[in-house]
N, C-alpha and C positions, 0 to 999 in steps of 0.2 A: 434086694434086702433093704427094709428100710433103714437111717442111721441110728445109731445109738439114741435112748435118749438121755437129754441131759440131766447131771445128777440133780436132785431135790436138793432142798435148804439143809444147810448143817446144825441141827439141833444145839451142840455145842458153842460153836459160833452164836447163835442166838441166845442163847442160855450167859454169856460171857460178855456181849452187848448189854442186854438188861439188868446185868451184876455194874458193869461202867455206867452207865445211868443211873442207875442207884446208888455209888460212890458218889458219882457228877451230882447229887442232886444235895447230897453232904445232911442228910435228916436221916435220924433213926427210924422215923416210919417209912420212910423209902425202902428203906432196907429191909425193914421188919418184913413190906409186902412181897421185895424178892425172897426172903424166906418163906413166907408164905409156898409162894410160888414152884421155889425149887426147894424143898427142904431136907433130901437124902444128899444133894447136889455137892461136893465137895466146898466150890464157894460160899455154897450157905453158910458154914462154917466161921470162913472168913468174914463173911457177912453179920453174924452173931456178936463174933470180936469185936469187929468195929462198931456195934450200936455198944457194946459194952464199955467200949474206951470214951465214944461220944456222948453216953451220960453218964460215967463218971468225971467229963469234962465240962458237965451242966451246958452241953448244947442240947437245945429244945427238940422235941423230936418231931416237927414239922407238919403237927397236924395245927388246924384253927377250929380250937374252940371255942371263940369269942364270937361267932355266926352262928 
């Protein structure tokens, strides 16, 4: 018999990395795009929040429209 084989990647796990990347990157469109992303996703939520507290604290939302 052959061994088991090894489990796949944890969707969750990857879905909760890209939410920390999106905090770590500290811009509302960071985030906007992990919502994009995952948008039923419980952290999207969270995600939401925080672009909402970040431009009610007049942080920029990290795209460049000066190019």
């Amino acid at each position: 018999m052959p061994p088991p084989a090894a489990p796949g990647p944890d969707p969750e796990r990857a879905v909760r990395e890209q939410y920390d990347l999106a905090v770590k990157a500290g811009t509302p469109a960071a985030l906007d795009l992990f919502i994009a992303r995952h948008p039923g996703h419980p952290l999207a939520q969270k995600a939401r929040d925080l672009v909402q507290r970040m431009k009610a604290d007049g942080i920029p939302d990290g795209t460049d429209s000066a190019n």
